[in-house]
C-alpha positions in Angstrom: 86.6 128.6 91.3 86.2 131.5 88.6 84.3 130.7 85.7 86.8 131.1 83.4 89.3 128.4 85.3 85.9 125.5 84.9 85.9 126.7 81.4 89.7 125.9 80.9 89.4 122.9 83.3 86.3 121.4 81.1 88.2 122.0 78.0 91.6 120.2 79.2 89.3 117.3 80.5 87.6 116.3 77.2 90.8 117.2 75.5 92.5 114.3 78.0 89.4 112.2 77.8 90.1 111.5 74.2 93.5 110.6 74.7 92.6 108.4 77.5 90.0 106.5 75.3 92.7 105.5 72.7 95.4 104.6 74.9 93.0 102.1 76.7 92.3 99.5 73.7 95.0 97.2 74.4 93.8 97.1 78.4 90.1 96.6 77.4 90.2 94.9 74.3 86.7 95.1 72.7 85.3 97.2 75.3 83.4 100.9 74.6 85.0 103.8 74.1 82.4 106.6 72.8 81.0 108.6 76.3 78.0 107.6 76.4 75.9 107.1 79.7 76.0 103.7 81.3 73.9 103.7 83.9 74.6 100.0 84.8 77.4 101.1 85.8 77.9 102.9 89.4 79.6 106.2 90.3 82.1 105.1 92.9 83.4 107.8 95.9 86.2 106.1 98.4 86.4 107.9 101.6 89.7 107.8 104.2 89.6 109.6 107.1 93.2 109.7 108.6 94.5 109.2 112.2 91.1 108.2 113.3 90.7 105.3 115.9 88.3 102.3 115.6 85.7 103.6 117.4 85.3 107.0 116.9 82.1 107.0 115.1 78.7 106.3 115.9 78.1 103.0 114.3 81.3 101.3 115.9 80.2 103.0 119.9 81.2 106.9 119.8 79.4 109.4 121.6 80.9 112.0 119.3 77.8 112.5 116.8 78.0 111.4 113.3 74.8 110.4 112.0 75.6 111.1 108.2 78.3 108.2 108.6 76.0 106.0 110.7 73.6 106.4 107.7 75.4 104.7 105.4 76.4 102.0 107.8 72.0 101.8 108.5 71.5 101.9 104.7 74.6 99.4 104.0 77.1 97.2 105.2 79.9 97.5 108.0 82.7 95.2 108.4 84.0 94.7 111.6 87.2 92.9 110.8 88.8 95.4 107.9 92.5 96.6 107.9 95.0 99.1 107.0 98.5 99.4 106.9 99.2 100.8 110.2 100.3 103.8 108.9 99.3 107.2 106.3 101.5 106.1 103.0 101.4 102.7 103.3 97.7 102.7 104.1 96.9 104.8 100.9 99.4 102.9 98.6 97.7 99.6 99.5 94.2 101.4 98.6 95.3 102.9 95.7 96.8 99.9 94.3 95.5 96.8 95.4 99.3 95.5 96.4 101.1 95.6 99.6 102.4 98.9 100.4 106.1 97.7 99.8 105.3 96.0 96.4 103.8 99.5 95.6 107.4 101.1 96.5 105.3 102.8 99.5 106.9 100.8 102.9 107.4 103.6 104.4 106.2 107.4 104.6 107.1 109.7 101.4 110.2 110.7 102.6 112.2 107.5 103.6 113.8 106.7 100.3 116.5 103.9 100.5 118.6 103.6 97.7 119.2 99.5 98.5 115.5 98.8 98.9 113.3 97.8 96.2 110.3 98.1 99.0 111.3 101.9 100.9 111.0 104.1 97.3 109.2 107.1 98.7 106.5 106.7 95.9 104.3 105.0 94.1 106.3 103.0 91.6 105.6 102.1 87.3 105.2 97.9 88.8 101.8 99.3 90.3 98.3 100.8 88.4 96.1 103.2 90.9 92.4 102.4 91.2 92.5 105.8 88.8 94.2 104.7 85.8 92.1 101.1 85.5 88.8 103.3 86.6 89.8 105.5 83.3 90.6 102.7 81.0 87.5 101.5 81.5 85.9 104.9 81.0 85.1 106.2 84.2 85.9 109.9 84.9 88.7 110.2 87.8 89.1 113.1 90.7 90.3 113.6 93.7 90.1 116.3 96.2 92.2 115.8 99.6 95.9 114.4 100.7 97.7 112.3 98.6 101.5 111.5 100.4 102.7 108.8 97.7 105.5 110.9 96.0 104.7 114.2 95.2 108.0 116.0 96.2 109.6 112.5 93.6 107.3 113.4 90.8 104.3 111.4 91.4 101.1 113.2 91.8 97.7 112.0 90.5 97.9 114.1 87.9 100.1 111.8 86.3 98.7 108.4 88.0 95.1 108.6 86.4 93.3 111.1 87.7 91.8 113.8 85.0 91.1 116.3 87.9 92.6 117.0 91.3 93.1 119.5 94.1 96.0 117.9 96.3 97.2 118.9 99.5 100.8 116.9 99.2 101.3 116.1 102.6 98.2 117.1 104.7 97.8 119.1 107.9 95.6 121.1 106.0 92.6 122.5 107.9 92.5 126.6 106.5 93.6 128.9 103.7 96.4 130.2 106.3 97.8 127.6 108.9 101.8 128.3 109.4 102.7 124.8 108.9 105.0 124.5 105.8 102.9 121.4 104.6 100.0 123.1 104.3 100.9 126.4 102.7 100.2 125.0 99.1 98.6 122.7 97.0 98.2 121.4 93.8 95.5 122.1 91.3 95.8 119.5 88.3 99.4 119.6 88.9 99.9 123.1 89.1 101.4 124.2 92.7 99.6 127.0 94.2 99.1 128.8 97.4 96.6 127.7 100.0 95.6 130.9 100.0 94.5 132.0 96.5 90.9 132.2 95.8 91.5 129.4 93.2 91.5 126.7 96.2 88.5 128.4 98.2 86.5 131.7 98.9 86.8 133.5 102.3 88.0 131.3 105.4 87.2 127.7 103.9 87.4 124.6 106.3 89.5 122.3 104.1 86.7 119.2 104.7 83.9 121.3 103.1 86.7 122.4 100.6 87.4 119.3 99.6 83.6 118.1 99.3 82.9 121.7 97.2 85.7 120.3 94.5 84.5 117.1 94.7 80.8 118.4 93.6 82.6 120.2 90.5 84.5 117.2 89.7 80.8 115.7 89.8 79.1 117.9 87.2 82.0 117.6 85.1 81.4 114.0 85.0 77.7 114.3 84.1 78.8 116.6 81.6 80.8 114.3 79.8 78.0 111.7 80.6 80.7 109.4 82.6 80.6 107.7 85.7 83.0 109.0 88.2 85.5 107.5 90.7 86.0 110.3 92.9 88.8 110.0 95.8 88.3 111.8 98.9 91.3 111.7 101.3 90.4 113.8 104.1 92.7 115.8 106.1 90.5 115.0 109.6 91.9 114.2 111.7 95.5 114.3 111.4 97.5 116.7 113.5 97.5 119.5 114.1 93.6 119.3 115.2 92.1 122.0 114.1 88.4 123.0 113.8 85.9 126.3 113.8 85.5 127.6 117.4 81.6 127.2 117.5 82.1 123.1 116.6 84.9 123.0 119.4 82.7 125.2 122.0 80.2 121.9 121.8 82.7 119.3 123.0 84.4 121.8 125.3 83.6 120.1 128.6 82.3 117.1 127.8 85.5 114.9 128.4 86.1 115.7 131.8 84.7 112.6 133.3 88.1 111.4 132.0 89.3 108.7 129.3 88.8 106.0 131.4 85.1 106.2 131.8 84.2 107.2 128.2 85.9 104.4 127.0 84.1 101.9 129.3 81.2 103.8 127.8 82.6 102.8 124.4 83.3 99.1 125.1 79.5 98.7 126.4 77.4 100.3 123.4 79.9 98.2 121.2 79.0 95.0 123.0 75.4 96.3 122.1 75.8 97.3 118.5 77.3 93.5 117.8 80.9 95.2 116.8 82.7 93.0 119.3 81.7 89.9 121.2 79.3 90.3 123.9 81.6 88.5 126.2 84.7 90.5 124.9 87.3 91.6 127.5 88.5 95.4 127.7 92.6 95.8 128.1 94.1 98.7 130.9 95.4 100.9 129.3 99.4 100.2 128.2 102.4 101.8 130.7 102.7 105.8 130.4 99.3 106.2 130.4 98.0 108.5 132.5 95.5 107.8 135.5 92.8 111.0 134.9 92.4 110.9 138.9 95.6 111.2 139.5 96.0 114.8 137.1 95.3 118.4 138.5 91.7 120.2 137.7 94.5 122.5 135.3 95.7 119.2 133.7 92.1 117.9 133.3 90.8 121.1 131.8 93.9 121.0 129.4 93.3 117.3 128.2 89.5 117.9 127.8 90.2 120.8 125.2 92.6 118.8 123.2 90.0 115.9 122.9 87.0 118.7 122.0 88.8 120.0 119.4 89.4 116.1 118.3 85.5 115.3 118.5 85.1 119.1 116.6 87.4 117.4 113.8 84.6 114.5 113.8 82.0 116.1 113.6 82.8 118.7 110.9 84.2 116.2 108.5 80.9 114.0 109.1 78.6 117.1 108.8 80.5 117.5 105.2 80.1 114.0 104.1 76.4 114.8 104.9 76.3 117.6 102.4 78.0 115.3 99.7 75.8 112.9 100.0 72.5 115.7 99.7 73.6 116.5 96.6 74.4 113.0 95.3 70.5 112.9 96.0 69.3 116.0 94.9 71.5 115.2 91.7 69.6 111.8 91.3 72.7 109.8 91.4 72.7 108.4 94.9 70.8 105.3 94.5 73.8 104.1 92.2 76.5 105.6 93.5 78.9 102.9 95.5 80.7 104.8 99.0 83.5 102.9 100.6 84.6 104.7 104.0 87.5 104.0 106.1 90.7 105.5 107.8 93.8 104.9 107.2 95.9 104.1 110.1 94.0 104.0 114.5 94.4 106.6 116.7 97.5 108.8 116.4 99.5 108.9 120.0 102.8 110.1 118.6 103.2 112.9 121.5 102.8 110.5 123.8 100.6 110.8 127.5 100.8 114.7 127.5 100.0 115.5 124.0 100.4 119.1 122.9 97.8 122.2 123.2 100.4 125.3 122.5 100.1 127.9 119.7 99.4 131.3 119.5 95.3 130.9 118.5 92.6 129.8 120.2 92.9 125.6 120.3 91.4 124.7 117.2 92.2 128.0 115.2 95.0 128.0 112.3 98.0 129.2 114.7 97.6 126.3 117.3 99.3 123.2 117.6 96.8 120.0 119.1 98.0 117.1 119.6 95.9 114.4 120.9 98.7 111.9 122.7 98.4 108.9 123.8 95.4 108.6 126.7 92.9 109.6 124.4 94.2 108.0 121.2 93.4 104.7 123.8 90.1 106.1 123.9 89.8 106.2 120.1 91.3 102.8 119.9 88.7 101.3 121.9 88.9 98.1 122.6 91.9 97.5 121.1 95.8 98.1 122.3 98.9 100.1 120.6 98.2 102.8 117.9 99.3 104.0 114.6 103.0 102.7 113.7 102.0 99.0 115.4 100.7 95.8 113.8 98.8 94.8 117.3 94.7 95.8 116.5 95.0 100.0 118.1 97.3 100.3 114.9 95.6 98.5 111.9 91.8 98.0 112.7 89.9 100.4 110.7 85.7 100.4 109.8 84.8 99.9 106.4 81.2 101.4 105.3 79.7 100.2 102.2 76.3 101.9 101.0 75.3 101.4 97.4 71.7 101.2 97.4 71.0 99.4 94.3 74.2 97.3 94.4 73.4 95.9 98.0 70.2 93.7 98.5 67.6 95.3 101.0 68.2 92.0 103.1 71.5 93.2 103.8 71.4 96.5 104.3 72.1 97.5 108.2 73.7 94.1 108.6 77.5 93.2 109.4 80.4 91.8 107.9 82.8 89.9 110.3 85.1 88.2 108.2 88.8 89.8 108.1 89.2 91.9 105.2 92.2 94.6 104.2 92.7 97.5 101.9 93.7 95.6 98.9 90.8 93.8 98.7 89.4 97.1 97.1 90.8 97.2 94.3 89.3 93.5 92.9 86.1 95.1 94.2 85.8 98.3 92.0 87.4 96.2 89.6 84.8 94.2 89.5 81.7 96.6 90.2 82.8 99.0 87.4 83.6 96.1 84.6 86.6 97.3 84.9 90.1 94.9 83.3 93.1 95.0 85.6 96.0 94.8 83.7 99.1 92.6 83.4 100.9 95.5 81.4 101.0 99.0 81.4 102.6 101.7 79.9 105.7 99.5 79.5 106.1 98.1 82.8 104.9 94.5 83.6 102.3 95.1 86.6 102.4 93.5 90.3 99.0 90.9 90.3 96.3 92.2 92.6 96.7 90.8 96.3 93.5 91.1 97.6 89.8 89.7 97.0 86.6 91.3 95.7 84.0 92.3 98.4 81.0 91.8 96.2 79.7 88.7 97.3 78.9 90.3 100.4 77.0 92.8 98.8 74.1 89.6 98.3 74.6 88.0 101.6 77.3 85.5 100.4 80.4 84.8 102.5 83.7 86.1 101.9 86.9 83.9 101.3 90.0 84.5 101.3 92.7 82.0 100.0 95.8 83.4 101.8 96.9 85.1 104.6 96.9 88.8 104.7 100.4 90.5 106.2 101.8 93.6 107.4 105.2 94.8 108.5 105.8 98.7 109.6 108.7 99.7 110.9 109.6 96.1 112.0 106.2 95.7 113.6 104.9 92.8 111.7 101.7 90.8 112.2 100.0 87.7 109.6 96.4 87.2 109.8 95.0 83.3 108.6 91.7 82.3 109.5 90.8 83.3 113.2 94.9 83.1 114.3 96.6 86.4 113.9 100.5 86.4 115.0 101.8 89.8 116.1 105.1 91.2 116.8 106.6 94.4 117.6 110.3 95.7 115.9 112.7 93.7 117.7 110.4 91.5 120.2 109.0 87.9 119.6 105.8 86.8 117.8 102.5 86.2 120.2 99.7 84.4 119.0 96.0 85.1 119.8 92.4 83.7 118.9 90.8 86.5 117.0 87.4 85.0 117.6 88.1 85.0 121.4 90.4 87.5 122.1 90.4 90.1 119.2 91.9 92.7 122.1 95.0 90.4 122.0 94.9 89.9 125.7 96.1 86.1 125.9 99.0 85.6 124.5 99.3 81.7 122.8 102.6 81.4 121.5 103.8 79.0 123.9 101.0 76.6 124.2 100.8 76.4 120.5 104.1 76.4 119.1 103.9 74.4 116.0 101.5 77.0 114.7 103.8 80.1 115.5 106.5 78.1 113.6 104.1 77.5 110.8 102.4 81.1 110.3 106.2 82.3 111.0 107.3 80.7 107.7 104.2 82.2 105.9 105.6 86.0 106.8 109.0 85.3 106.3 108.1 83.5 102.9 105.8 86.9 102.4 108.1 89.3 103.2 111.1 87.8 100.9 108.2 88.0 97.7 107.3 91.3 98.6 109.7 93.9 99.2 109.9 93.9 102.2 113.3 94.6 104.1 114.7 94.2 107.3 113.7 97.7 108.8 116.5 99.8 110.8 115.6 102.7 112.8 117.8 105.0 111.4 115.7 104.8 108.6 113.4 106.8 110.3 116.0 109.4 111.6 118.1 111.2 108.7 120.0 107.8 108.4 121.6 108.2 112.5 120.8 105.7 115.6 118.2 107.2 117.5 119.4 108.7 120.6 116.5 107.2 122.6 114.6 104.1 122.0 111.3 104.4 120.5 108.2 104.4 122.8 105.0 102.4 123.4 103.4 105.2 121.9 105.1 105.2 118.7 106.9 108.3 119.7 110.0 109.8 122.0 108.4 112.6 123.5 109.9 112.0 127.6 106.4 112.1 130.2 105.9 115.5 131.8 104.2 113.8 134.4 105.6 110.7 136.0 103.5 111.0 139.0 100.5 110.6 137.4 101.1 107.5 135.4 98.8 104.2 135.5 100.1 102.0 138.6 
């Protein structure tokens, strides 16, 4: 960024800062308002990595290196049992807001608007506050640097949802300064729309996940400038498609998959079963029909399905190496120690293009002109030990690791220890709520506000048990699941609920429905009654498809992509 553009950016910022202080008396009613440094307070960074499966780093059984991420997971907590919304829009609506994704007008992605829904809006709606605009009335400065896909193309852009500062990418898919993908041609600088190519965003041939950490170092000083603490957002673009990483980080995976999916993910299961992430006694699924057996492919076929997954583990890596330079100069700035980092992803492992994937393009695999896809067999892998994907309610689609390292906010007896009880998205809100003295209001701007769904996480910050006095629920795309206690009831769009004991069968192998029907009646009622409060329509596929019926019925995979090989699929 040129000097002169901090200079204007500084001086818009404490121009908005002042604004911001007066127009948050009536939410925080007594509370400060002159900047002054409160050190009590932490500086809080959120994290979301997107399309990443369960296990795909370090701490939760990958042999794809991350040891920045496993750091905080050593230095803090990680819970085992934490949720998302299945999939991208929902998933960050629920963050953002602390509300179901349909109660935030979010049920969907940003471009299924449904003129008859209150739940499908397409964006974040006036009933909701972002963790931005209570974080600001209660003085915190606000950024964000990374995707945002909760209504920019419908006005709504976190320039105008709390945050004094932000360099958006409106959609994602963006990896360098000149992919050909239409979504990833421009982004948005404090509102502003501007190419992905001017030296504004970046100097030379920038990888967007040291981009984004760059900004979010500005955004940084800018805070200690104005002696604030700062909630800064970082929505990564890793790993969504199309994969794409610098050839030297993809030449060190290149090779390493061709023992096949199958065996790595045994390897998974095992050093899971060791690191206490699952039961020791837990049971691994096969994989689900389409699959492909890796014995049965060609040496070509294997050779082509081990670059894809290199340039996958190249995405990993890259985006971990830059959360390990964030957090370098969070020490070297002395703020570390006091700085709260919540990490997790936003949907499991993307198998939209099905068993073959894609690896076309003009570039080298990895490089701005090719496409990568990583399909279906490896987003098993990624998924490990769980079944289904992204789009599904079953455990592939919703469980996500949370991190939580805050050194002088979690007690030393805690620290490298896990969390097992179930947690969700909305649950963060309460928490920064609660960690920044922070008032979440009932009112605001006008519009009477959507109460919180979730719980605070701070009790488990000191060792103390987490409650939770209601079910947490989900419905994408039909797929609909409820969570109470250990029982979690499941369904895909169209098929009938299944039961299964989370604290025996968390892979949702055993299937309880029928011995234990008076429960599936009972935890039924609880989703319907959910659903009716919340939003939350009965979904139609044509939703999904320009408003037409699908020509072919949606796959296991979450996609319609037709196999390419037939021959090779799992007996």
């Amino acid at each position: 960024m040129k000097p002169a553009h901090i200079r204007r950016l500084l001086t818009r910022a404490c121009g908005a800062a002042l604004a911001v202080a007066a127009a948050a008396l009536p939410l925080q009613a007594g509370a400060q308002t002159a900047a002054k440094p409160q050190p009590t307070r932490p500086n809080v960074i959120v994290i979301l990595l997107d399309d990443v499966g369960y296990s795909d780093i370090g701490a939760f059984g990958s042999e794809i290196p991350t040891p920045n991420i496993d750091a905080l997971a050593r230095g803090g907590l990680a819970f085992t049992q934490f949720y998302n919304s299945a999939r991208c829009s929902p998933s960050r609506a629920a963050l953002m807001t602390g509300t179901y994704p349909h109660q935030a007008g979010l049920g969907h992605l940003e471009a299924i608007d449904v003129p008859s829904s209150r739940g499908l809006k397409a964006r974040l709606l006036d009933r909701v506050v972002t963790l931005a605009e209570v974080a600001k009335s209660a003085g915190y400065y606000t950024a964000m640097a990374g995707k945002w896909h909760m209504g920019i193309s419908h006005g709504v852009g976190p320039w105008n949802r709390g945050f004094d500062h932000s360099l958006t990418s409106p959609f994602g898919e963006l990896y360098y300064p000149d992919q050909p993908q239409p979504p990833a041609q421009n982004v948005y600088i404090d509102g502003e729309k501007v190419p992905a190519s001017s030296p504004r965003v970046g100097s030379g041939e920038w990888y967007s996940s040291d981009m984004y950490v760059d900004w979010q170092t500005k955004f940084a000083e800018q805070a200690r400038a104005e002696h604030k603490p700062f909630f800064l957002y970082m929505p990564f673009t890793a790993a969504h498609f199309p994969l794409m990483a610098p050839p030297e980080d993809v030449a060190k995976f290149k090779g390493k998959y061709l023992r096949g999916w199958d065996v790595i993910r045994r390897e998974r299961f095992e050093r899971q079963k060791k690191l206490g992430i699952i039961a020791a006694d837990a049971e691994l699924p096969p994989a689900l029909p389409g699959s492909y057996d890796w014995n049965k492919l060609s040496a070509t076929d294997r050779d082509r399905f081990d670059t894809m997954m290199a340039v996958y583990a190249a995405v990993i890596s890259r985006v971990d190496r830059s959360i390990g330079t964030l957090v370098d100069r969070l020490r070297a700035s002395g703020e570390l120690d006091n700085t709260l980092i919540l990490f997790m992803h936003d949907n499991g492992g993307n198998a939209e293009t099905g068993p073959d994937g894609r690896l076309t393009g003009k570039g080298a695999p990895g490089s701005p002109q090719s496409l990568v896809f990583g399909g279906m067999n490896w987003a098993t892998l990624q998924n490990t030990p769980f079944q289904y994907f992204k789009h599904f309610t079953e455990e592939g689609g919703i469980a996500t690791p949370l991190i939580a390292y805050w050194p002088k906010g979690i007690g030393a007896q805690q620290r490298g220890t896990l969390v097992r009880e179930p947690g969700h998205l909305i649950d963060v809100m309460p928490t920064l709520v609660e960690v920044m003295g922070a008032t979440y209001p009932k009112s605001f701007n006008g519009h009477e506000i959507v109460p919180m769904q979730g719980r605070s996480m701070v009790p488990a910050f000191s060792g103390k048990p987490l409650t939770r006095d209601k079910p947490i629920f989900w419905e994408h795309e039909g797929n609909r699941a409820v969570r109470d206690g250990e029982w979690k009831l499941v369904a895909r769009f169209l098929k009938p609920w299944q039961l299964f004991d989370m604290n025996k069968d968390r892979a949702e192998m055993h299937d309880l429905a029928a011995a234990q029907p008076e429960r599936v009646k009972k935890m039924a009622k609880q989703w319907d009654d959910w659903a009716a409060a919340s939003d939350v329509d009965p979904w139609r596929e044509e939703y999904d498809h320009k408003g037409k019926p699908r020509a072919k019925p949606r796959q296991n995979w979450g996609g319609f992509d037709t196999p390419q090989h037939p021959e090779a699929m799992v007996d």
